[in-house]
SEFI-846635 format. One record per residue (C-alpha): residue in three letters; chain; z, x, y. Coordinates in pm, 1 decimal, padded with zeros to 6 digits. Each point is the difference from the previous one (the first is absolute). Example, Ala and Ser with C-alpha at 12.3 -4.5 7.8 and 13.67 -1.06 7.14 Angstrom:
2
residuo=Ala | cadena=A | pz=00780.0 | px=01230.0 | py=-00450.0 $
residuo=Ser | cadena=A | pz=-00066.0 | px=00137.0 | py=00344.0 $
END
This chain:
216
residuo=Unk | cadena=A | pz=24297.2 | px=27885.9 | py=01215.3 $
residuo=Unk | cadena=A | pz=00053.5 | px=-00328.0 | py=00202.1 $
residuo=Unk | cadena=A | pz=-00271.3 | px=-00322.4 | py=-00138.4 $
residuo=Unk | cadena=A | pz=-00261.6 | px=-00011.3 | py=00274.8 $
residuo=Unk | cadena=A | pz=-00030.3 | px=-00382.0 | py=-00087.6 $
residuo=Unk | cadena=A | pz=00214.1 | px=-00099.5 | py=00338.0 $
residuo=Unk | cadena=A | pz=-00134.3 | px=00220.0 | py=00198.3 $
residuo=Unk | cadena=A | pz=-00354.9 | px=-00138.1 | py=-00113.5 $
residuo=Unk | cadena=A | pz=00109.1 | px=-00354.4 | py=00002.8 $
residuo=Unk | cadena=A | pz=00149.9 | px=00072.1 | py=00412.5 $
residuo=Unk | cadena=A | pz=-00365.1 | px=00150.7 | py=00112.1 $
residuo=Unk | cadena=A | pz=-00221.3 | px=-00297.1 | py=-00196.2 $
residuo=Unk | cadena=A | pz=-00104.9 | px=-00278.0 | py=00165.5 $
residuo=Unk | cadena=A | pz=00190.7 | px=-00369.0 | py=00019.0 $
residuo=Unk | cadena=A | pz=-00264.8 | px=-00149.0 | py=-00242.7 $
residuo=Unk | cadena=A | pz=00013.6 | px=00276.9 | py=-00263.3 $
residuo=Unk | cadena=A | pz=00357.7 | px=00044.2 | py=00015.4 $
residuo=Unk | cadena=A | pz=00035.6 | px=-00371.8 | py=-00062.4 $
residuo=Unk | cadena=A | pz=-00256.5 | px=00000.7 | py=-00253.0 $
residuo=Unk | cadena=A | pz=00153.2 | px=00306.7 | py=-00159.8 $
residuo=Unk | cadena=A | pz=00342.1 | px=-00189.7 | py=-00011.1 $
residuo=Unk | cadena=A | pz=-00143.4 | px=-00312.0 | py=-00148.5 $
residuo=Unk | cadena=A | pz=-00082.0 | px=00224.4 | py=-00336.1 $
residuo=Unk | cadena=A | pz=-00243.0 | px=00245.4 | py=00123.5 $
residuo=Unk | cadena=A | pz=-00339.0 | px=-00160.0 | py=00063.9 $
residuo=Unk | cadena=A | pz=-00225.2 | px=-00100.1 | py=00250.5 $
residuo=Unk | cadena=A | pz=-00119.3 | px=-00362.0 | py=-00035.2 $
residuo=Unk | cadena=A | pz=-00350.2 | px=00002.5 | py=00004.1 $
residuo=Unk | cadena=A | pz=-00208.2 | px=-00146.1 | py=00251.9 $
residuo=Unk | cadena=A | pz=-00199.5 | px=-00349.5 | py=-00098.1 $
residuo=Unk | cadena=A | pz=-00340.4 | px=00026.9 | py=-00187.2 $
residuo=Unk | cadena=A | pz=-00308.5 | px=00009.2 | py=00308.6 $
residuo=Unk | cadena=A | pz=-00237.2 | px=-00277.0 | py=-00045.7 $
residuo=Unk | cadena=A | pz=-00402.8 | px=-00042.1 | py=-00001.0 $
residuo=Unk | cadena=A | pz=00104.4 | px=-00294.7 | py=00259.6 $
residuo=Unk | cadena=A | pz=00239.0 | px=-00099.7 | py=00225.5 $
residuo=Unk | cadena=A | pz=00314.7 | px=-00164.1 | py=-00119.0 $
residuo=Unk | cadena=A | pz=-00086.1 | px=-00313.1 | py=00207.6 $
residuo=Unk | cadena=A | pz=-00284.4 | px=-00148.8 | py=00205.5 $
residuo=Unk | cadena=A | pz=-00109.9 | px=-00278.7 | py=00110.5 $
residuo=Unk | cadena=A | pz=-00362.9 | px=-00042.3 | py=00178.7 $
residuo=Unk | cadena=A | pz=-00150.1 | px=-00295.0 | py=00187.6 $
residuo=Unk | cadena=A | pz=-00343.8 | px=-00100.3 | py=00121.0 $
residuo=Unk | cadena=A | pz=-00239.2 | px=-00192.5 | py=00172.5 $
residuo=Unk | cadena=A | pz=-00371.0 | px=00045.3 | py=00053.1 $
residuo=Unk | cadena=A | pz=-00323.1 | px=-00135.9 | py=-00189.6 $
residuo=Unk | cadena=A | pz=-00206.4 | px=-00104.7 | py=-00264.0 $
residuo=Unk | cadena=A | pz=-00330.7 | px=-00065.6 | py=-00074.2 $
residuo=Unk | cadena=A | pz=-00164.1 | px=-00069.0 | py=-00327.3 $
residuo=Unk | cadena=A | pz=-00319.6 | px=-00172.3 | py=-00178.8 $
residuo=Unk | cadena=A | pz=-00309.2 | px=00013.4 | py=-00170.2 $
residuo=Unk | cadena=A | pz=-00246.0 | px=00400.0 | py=00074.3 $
residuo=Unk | cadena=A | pz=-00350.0 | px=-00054.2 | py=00000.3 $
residuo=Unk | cadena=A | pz=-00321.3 | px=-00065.6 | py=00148.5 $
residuo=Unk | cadena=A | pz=-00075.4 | px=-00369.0 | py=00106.9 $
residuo=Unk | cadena=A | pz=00364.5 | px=-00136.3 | py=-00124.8 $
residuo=Unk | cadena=A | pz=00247.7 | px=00253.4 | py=00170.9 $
residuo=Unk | cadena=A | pz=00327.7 | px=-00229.2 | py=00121.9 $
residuo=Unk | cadena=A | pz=00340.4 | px=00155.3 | py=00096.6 $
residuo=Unk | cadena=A | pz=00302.6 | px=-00259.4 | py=00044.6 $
residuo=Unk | cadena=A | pz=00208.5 | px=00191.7 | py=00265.3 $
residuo=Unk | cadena=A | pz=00422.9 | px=-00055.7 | py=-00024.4 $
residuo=Unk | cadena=A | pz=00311.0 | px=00082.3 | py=00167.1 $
residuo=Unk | cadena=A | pz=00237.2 | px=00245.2 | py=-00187.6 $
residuo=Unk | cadena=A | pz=00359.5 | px=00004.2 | py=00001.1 $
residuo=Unk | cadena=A | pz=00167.8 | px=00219.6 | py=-00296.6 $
residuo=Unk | cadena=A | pz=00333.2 | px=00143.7 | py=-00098.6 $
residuo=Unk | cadena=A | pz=00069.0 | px=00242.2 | py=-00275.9 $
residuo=Unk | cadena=A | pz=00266.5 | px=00266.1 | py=-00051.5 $
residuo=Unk | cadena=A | pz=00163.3 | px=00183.8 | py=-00318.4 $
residuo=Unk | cadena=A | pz=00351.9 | px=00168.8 | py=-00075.6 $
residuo=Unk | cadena=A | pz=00089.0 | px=00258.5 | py=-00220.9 $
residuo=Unk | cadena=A | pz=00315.1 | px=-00032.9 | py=-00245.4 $
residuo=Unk | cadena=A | pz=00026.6 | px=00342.9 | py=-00126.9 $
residuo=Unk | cadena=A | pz=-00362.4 | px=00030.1 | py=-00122.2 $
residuo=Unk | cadena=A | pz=-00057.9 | px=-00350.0 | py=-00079.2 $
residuo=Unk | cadena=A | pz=-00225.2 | px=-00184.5 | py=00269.9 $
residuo=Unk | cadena=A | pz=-00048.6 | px=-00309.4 | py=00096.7 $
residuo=Unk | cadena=A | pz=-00283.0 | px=-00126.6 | py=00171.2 $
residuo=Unk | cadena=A | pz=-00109.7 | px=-00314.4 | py=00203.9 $
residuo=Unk | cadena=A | pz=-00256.0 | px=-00185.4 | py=00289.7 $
residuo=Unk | cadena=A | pz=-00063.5 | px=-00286.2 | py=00161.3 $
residuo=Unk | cadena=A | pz=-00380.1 | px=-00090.9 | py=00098.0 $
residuo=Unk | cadena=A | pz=-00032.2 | px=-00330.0 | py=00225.8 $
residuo=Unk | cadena=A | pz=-00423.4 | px=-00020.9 | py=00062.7 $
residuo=Unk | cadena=A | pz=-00068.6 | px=-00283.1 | py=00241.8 $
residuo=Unk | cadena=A | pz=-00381.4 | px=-00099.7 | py=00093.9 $
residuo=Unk | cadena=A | pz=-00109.4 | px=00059.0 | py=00357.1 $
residuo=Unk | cadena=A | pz=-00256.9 | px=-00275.1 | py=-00006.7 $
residuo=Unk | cadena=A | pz=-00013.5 | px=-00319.3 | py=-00186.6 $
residuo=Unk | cadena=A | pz=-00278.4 | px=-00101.3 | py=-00253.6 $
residuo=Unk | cadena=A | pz=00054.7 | px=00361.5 | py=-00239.1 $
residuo=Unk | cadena=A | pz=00263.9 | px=00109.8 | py=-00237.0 $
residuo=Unk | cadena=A | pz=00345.9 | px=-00182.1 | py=00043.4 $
residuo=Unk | cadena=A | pz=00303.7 | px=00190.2 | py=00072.0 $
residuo=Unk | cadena=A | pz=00144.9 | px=00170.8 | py=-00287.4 $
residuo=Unk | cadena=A | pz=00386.1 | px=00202.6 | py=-00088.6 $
residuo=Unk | cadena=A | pz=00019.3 | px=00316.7 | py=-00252.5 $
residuo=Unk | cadena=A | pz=00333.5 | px=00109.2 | py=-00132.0 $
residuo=Unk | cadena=A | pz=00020.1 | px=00373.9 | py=-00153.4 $
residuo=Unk | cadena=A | pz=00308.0 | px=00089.2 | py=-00244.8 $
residuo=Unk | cadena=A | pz=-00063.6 | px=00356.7 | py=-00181.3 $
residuo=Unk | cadena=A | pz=00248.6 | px=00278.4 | py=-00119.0 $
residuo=Unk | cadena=A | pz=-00030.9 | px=00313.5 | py=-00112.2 $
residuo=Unk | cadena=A | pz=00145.1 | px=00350.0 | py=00041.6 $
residuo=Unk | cadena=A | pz=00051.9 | px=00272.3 | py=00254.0 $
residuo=Unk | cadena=A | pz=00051.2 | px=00366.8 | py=-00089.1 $
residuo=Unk | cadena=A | pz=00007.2 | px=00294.7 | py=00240.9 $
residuo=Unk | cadena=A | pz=-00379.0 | px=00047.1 | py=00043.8 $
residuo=Unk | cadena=A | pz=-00150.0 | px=-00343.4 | py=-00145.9 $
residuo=Unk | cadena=A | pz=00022.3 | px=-00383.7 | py=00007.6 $
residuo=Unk | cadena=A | pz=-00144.4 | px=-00244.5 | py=-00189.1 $
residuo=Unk | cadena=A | pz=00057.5 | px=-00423.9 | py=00004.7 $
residuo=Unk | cadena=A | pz=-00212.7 | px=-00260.8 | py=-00131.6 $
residuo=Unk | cadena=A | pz=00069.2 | px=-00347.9 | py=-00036.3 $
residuo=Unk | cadena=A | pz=-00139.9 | px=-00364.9 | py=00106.7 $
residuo=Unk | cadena=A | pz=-00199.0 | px=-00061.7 | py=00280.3 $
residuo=Unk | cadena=A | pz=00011.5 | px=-00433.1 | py=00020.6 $
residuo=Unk | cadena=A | pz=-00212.3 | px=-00164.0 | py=00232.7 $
residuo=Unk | cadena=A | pz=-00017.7 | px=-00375.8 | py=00087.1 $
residuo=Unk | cadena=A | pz=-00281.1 | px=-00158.3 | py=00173.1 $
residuo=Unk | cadena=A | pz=00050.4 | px=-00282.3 | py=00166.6 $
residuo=Unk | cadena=A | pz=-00348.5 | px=-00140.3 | py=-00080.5 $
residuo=Unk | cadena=A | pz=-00093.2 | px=00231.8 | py=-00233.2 $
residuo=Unk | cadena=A | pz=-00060.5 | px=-00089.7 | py=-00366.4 $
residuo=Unk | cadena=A | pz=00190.4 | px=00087.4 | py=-00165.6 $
residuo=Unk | cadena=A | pz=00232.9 | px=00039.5 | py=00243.9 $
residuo=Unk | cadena=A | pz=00227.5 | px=00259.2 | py=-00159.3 $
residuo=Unk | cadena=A | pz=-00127.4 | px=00301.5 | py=-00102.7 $
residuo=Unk | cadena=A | pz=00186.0 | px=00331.5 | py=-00161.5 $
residuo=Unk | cadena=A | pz=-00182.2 | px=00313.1 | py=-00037.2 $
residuo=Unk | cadena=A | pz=00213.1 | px=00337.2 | py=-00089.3 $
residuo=Unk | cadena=A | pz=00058.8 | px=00267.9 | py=00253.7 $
residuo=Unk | cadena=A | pz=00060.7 | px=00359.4 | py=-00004.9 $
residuo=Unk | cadena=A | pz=00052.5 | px=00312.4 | py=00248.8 $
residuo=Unk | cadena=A | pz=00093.3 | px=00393.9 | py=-00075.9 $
residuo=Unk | cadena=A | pz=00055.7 | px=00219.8 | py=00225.7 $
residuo=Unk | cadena=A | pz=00067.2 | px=00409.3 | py=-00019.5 $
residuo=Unk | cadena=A | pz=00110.1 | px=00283.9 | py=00211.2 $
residuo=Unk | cadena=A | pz=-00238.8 | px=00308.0 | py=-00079.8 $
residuo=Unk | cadena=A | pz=00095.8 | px=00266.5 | py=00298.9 $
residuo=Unk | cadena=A | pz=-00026.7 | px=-00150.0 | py=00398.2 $
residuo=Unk | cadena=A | pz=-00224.0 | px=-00280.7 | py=-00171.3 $
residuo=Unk | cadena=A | pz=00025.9 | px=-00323.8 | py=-00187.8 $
residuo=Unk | cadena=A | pz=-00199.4 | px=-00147.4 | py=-00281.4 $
residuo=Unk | cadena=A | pz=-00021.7 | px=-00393.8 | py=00004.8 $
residuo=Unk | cadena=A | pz=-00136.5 | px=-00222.5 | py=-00225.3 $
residuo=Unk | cadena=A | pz=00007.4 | px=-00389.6 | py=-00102.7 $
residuo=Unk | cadena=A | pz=-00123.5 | px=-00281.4 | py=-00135.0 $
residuo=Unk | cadena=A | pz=-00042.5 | px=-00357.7 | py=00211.9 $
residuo=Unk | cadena=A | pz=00283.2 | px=00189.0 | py=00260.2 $
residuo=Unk | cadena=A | pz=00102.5 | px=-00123.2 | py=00333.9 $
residuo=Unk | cadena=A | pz=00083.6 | px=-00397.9 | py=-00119.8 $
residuo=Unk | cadena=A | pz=-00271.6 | px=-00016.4 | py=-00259.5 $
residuo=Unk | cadena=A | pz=-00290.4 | px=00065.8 | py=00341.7 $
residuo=Unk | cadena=A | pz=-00107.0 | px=00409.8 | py=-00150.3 $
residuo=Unk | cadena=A | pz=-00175.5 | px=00030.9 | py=-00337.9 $
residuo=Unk | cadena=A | pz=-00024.7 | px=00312.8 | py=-00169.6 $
residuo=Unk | cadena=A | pz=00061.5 | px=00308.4 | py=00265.4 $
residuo=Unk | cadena=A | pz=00077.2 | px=00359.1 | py=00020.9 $
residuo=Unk | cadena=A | pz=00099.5 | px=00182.9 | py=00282.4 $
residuo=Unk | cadena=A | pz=00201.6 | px=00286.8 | py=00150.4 $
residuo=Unk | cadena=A | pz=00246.5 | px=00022.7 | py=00318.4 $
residuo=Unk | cadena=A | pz=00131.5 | px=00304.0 | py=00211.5 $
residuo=Unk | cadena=A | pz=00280.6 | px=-00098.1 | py=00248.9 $
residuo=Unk | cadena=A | pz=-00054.1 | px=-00309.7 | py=00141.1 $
residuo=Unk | cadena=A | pz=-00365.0 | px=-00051.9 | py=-00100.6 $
residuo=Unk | cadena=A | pz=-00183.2 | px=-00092.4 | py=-00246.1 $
residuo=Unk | cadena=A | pz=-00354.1 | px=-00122.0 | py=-00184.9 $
residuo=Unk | cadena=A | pz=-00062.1 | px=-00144.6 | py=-00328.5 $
residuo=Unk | cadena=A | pz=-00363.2 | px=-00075.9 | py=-00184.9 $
residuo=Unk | cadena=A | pz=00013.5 | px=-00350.6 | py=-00120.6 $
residuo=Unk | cadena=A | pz=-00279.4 | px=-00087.8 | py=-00251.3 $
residuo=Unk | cadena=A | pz=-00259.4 | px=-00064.3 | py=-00086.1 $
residuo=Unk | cadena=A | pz=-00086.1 | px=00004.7 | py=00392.5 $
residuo=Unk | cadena=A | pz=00268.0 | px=00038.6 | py=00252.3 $
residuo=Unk | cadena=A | pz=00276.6 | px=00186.0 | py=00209.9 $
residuo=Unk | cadena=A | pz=00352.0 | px=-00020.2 | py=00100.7 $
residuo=Unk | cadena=A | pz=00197.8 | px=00186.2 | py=00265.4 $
residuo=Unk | cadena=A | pz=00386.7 | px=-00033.8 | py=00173.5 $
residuo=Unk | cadena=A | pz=00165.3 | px=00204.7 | py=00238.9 $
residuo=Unk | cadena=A | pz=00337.0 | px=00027.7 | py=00036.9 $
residuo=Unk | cadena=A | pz=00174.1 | px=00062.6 | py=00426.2 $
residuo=Unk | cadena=A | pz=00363.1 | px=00030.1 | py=-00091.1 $
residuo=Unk | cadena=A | pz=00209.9 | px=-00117.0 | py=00291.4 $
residuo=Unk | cadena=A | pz=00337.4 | px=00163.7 | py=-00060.8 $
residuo=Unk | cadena=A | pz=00126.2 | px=00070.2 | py=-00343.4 $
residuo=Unk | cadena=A | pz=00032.3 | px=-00331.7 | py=-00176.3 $
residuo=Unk | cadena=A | pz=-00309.0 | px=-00191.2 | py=00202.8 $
residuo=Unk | cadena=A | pz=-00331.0 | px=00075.5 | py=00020.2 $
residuo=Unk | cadena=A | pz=-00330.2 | px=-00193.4 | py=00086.9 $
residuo=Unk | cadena=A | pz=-00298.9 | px=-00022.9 | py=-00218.0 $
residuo=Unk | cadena=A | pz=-00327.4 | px=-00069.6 | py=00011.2 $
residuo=Unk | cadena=A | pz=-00194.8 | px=-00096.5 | py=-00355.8 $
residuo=Unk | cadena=A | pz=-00413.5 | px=-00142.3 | py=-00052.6 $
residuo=Unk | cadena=A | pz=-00202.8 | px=-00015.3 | py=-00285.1 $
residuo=Unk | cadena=A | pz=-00369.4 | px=-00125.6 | py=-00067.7 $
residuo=Unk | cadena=A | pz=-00185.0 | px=-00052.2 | py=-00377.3 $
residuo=Unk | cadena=A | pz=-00241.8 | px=-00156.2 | py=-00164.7 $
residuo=Unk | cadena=A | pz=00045.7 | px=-00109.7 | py=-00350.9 $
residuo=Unk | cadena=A | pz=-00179.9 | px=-00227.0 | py=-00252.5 $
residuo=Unk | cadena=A | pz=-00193.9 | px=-00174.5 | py=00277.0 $
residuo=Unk | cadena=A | pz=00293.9 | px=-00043.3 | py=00253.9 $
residuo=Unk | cadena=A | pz=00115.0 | px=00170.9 | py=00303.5 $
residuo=Unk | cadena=A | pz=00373.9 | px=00058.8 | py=00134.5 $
residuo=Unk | cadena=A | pz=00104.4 | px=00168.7 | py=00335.1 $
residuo=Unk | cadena=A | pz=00400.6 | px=00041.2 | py=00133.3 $
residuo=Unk | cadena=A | pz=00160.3 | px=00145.4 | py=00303.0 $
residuo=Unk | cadena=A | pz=00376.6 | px=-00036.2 | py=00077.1 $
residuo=Unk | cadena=A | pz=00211.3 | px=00088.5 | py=00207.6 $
residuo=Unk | cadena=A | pz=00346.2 | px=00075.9 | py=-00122.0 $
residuo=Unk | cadena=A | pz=00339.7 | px=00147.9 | py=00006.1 $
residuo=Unk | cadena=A | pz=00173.1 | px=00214.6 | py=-00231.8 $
residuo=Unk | cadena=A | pz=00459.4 | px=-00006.9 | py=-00048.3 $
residuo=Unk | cadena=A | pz=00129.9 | px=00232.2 | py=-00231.6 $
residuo=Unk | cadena=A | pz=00406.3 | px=-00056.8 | py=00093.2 $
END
């Protein structure tokens, strides 16, 4: 009986002959990520924060301009933002730049980073301040799970939300919300929309952007 090896080899396709012939298996395919390999995200919009209550309520009200991206090295990931907040009117807070550094690691379903948030205040006192930051996120199904601690340069205290597609809502405690949506352009560029509002210890904080989302 003649070897049916040829005759298989003849009727199998270019990439599995070749892989055949380079000792008989098929390279596998790179490990799919929680996030994307690369992206980089910029916005602009506004902040306002102060003192909550009755008789002493203030808000200082500031332009935002921010940066912030992460890549992916294998599962490693590395994680960073820029946060310029300038003052609308004179006579309130002064203007004020935050820096965010964190790493971490991203499997197939799940992220997590945490690392520095430092934030200099150019009246402040003191005017450098570094406070730890944190975010997880997980893929259950169609949905996502976030959480984090002081997230989006240092602005977010302790939240928990969920996302489907391009939308998504998050508690923040004790006494607040946050909520993004995501209108994807083509297939690296999308634009996003992102607020929050809370109350904690006494203050109040409120954000809206406007932004733009690369993932080359």
């Amino acid at each position: 009986m003649r070897s049916l090896v040829p005759l298989l080899l003849a009727l199998a396709p270019p990439s599995a002959a070749l892989a055949a012939g380079e000792g008989g298996q098929v390279p596998e395919a790179p490990a799919s990520r929680a996030l994307s390999p690369v992206e980089l995200r910029g916005d602009v919009g506004v902040l306002s924060s102060g003192l909550a209550g009755e008789g002493s309520a203030w808000a200082d009200t500031f332009a935002a301009q921010a940066l912030s991206g992460h890549v992916l090295l294998g599962g490693l990931t590395l994680e960073g933002g820029l946060l310029s907040l300038l003052p609308v009117s004179p006579g309130g807070a002064g203007a004020s730049l935050t820096l965010t550094a964190r790493v971490g690691y991203t499997g197939e379903r799940w992220s997590l980073v945490a690392g520095p948030v430092l934030g200099l205040g150019y009246t402040a006192r003191p005017r450098l301040q570094v406070l730890p930051s944190l975010r997880l996120l997980r893929h259950v199904g169609p949905v996502t799970l976030h959480a984090g601690l002081l997230d989006l340069h240092g602005l977010v205290p302790a939240h928990l939300g969920v996302s489907w597609k391009d939308v998504g809502l998050a508690y923040i405690a004790p006494l607040g919300a946050r909520a993004w949506a995501r209108l994807p352009l083509s297939s690296d560029l999308a634009l996003r929309v992102e607020g929050f509002a809370f109350r904690l210890a006494g203050t109040q904080s409120a954000w809206l952007t406007l932004g733009m989302d690369v993932s080359p």
